[in-house]
C-alpha positions as CSV (number, residue, x, y, z in Angstrom):
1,X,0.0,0.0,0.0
2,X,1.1,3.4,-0.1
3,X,2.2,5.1,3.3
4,X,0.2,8.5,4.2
5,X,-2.4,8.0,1.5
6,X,-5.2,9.8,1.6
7,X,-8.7,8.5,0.2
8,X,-11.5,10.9,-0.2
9,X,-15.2,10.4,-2.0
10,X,-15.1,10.8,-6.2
11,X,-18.0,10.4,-8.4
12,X,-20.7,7.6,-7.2
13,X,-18.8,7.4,-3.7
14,X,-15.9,5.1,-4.8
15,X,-13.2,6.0,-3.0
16,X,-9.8,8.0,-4.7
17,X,-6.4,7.8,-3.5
18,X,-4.5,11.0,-2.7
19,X,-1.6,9.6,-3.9
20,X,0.7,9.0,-6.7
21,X,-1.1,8.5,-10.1
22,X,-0.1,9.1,-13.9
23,X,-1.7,10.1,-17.2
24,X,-1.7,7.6,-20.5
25,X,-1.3,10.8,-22.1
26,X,2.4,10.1,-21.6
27,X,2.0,6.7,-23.0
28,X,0.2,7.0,-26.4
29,X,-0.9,3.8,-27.5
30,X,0.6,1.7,-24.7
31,X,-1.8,-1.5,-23.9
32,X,-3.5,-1.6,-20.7
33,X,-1.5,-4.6,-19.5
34,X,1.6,-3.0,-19.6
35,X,0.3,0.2,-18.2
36,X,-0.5,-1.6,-14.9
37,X,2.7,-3.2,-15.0
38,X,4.5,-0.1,-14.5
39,X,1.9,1.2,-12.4
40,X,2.8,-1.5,-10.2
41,X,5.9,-1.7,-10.8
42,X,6.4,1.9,-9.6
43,X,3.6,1.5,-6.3
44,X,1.6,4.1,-8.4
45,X,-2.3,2.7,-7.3
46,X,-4.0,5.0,-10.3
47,X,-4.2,6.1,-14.1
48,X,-5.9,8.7,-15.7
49,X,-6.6,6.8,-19.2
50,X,-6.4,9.1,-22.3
51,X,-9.8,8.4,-24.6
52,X,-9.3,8.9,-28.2
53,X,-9.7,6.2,-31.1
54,X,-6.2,5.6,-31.5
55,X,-6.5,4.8,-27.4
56,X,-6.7,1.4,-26.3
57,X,-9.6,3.0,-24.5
58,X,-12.1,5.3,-26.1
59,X,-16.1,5.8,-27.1
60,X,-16.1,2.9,-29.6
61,X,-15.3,0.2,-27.8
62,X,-17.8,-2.4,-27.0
63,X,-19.0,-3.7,-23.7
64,X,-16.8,-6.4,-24.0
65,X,-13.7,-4.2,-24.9
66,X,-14.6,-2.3,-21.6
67,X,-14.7,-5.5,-19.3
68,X,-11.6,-6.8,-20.5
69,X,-9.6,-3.1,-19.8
70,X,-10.8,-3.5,-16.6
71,X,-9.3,-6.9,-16.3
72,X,-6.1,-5.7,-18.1
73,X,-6.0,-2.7,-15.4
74,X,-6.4,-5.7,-13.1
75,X,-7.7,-3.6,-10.6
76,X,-5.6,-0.2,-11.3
77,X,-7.4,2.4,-10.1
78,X,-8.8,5.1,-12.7
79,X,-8.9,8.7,-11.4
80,X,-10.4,9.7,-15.0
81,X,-11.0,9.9,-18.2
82,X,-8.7,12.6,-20.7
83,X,-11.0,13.5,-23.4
84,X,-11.2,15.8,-25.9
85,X,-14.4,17.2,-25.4
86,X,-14.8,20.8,-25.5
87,X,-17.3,23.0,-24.3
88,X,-17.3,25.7,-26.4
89,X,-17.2,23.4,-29.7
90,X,-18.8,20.0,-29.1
91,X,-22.6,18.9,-29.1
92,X,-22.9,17.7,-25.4
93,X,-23.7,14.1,-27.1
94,X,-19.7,13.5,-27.4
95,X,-19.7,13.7,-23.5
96,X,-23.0,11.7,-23.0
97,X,-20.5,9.0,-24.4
98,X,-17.7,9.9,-22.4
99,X,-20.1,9.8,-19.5
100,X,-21.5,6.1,-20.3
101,X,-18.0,5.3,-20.7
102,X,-16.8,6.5,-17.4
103,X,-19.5,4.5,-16.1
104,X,-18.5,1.2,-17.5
105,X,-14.8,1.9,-16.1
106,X,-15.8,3.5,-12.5
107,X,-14.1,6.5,-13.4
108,X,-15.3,9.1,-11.1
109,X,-14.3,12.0,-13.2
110,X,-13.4,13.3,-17.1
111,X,-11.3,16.1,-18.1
112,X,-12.4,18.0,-20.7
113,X,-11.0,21.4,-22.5
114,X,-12.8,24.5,-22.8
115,X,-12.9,25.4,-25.9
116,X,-11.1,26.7,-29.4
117,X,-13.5,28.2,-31.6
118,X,-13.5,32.2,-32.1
119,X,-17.0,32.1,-29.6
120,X,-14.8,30.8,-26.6
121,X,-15.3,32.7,-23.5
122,X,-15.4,32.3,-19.7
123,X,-19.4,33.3,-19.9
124,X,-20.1,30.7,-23.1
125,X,-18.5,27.6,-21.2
126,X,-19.6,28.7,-17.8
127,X,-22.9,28.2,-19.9
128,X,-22.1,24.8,-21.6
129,X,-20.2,23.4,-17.9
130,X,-24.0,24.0,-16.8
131,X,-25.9,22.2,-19.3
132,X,-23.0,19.2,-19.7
133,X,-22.7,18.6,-15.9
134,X,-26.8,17.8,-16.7
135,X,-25.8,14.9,-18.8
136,X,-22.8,14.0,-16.1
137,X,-25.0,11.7,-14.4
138,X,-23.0,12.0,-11.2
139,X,-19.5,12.2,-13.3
140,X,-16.8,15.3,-11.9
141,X,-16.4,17.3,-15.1
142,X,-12.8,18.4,-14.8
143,X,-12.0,22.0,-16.9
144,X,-8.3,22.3,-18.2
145,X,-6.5,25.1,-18.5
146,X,-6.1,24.6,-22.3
147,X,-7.0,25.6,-25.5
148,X,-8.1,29.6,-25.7
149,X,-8.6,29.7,-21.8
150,X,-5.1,28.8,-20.4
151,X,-5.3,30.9,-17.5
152,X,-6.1,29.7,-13.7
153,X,-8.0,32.5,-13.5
154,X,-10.0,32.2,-16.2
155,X,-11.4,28.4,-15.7
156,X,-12.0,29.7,-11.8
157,X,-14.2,32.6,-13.4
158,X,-16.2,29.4,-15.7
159,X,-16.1,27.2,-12.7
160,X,-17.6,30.1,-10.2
161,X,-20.2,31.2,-13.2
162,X,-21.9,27.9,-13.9
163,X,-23.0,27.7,-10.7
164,X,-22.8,23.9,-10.6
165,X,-21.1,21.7,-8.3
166,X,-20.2,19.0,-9.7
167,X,-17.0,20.4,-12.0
168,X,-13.6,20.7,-10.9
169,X,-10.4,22.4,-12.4
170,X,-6.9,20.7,-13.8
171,X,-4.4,22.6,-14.7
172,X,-2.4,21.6,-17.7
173,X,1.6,22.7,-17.4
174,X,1.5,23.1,-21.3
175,X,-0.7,26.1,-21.3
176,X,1.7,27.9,-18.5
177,X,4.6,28.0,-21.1
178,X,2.2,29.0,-23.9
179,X,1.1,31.9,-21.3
180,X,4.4,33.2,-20.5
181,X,5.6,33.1,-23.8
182,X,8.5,30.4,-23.0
């Protein structure tokens, strides 16, 4: 086990280390198997799995597929799913996916971007956090600072304008270098 770990509640009650855990986004491609090899390898309990179709894990797969990366996790703990939705751009239907997906896997929570079209703005996906955390069924919709909204600041101000409670924030590294002009 890992020493000093600290569990709280996610999404449906199951339980979410406050430890050590890694992205897929890291690993493109790399089968499930092996992720939870050097998961376990490393004493890192849990994976965020990156969900696009060239993923081992995305939207497409079937039931089946999702039961057997379950078994290939073999009982890796997922803090969420990386996807690609955006607020400003997508039809909430791509997350109503995402959402049945995060289901299937007991993943408490999704990441999702803001949004890169010209109409991005704090107020437009304050507006869309609101109607897609409808369609979250219970799911944490986590907003990263990415695409045309890259400041703390600004996913606080669409976090704190939505009015809902069941969002979070991630910050993404990438978009403080893009920022500061590094």
């Amino acid at each position: 086990g890992s020493v000093g770990a600290r569990t709280r509640r996610g999404g449906h009650g199951r339980k979410v280390s406050g430890m050590l855990g890694f992205s897929t986004l890291g690993c493109p491609g790399l089968p499930l198997a092996e992720v939870a090899a050097m998961a376990r390898r490393h004493d890192v309990p849990l994976v965020e799995l990156r969900c696009a179709a060239d993923e081992p894990v995305h939207v497409g797969i079937s039931r089946a597929e999702r039961t057997a990366a379950l078994a290939d996790l073999d009982g890796l703990g997922i803090t969420a799913l990386a996807s690609y939705y955006r607020l400003c751009d997508d039809d909430v239907s791509v997350l109503a996916a995402h959402v049945e997906l995060a289901h299937d896997l007991n993943a408490p929570a999704i990441r999702i971007f803001p949004g890169r079209s010209p109409e991005t703005s704090v107020e437009l996906a304050a507006e869309r956090l609101a109607a897609a955390t409808e369609v979250a069924d219970g799911i944490t919709l986590l907003v990263e600072t990415h695409d045309l909204l890259l400041r703390g600041s600004e996913i606080a101000g669409v976090l704190s304008k939505s009015g809902v409670s069941g969002a979070g924030a991630i910050w993404g590294s990438g978009g403080a270098v893009i920022v500061r002009g590094v």
